[in-house]
C-alpha positions in Angstrom: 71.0 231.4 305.8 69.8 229.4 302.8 71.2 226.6 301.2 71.5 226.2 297.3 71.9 223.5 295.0 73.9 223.5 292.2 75.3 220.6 289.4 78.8 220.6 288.9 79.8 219.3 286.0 83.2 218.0 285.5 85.5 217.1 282.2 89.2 216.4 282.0 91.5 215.8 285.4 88.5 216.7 287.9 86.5 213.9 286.1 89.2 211.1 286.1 89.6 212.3 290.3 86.3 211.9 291.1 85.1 209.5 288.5 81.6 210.8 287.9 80.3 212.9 284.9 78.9 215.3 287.5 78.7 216.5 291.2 75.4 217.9 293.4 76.3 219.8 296.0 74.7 222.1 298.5 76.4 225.6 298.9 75.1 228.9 301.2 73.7 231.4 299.3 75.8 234.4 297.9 78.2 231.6 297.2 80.4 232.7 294.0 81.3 230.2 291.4 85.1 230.0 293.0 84.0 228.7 296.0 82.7 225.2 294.0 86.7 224.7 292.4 88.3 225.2 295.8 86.0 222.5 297.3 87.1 220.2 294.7 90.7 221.1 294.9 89.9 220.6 299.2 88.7 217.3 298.7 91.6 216.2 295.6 95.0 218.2 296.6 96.4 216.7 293.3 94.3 218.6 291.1 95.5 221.8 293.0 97.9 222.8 289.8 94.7 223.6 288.1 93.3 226.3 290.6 95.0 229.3 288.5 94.2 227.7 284.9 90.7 226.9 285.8 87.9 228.5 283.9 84.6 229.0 285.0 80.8 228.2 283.4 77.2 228.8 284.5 74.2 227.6 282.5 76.5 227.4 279.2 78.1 230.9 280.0 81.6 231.7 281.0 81.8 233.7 284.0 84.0 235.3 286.2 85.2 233.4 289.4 83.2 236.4 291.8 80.0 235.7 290.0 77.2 234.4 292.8 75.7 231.3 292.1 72.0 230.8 292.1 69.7 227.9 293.1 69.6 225.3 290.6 72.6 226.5 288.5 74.6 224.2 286.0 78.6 224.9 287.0 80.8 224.1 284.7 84.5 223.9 285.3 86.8 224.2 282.8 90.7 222.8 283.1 93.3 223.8 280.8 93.2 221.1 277.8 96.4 219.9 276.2 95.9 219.5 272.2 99.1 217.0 270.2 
């Protein structure tokens, strides 16, 4: 099976964790968009409050966590944000 590619993006609490702007990361194909938050939340369990409140984006479109990621994709993930 092939591998894909895609650029996570990260704002908010998954930014602070892993104190980049953005991730590459490698993923087997018919990988759906899901699959790239519970890898984050694998590698930082403190962000694990955000698994139900995270909202998903590909290539500037909000999508459903089942939707299958493509080669190349931009994935955006998008925590819950706290206005004051």
């Amino acid at each position: 099976m092939s591998e894909i590619t895609v650029t996570v993006k990260l704002f908010a609490a998954y930014q602070e964790a892993y104190g980049v702007p953005e991730l590459v990361l490698e993923f087997p194909e018919d990988t759906p968009v899901a699959v790239v938050r519970d890898r984050l939340l694998s590698e930082h369990p403190e962000l694990t409050q955000l698994r139900d409140f995270t909202r998903f984006g590909v290539n500037l479109q909000f999508v459903e966590p089942d939707s299958i990621l493509q080669d190349g994709d931009e994935v955006v993930l998008i925590p819950p944000v706290s206005g004051g």
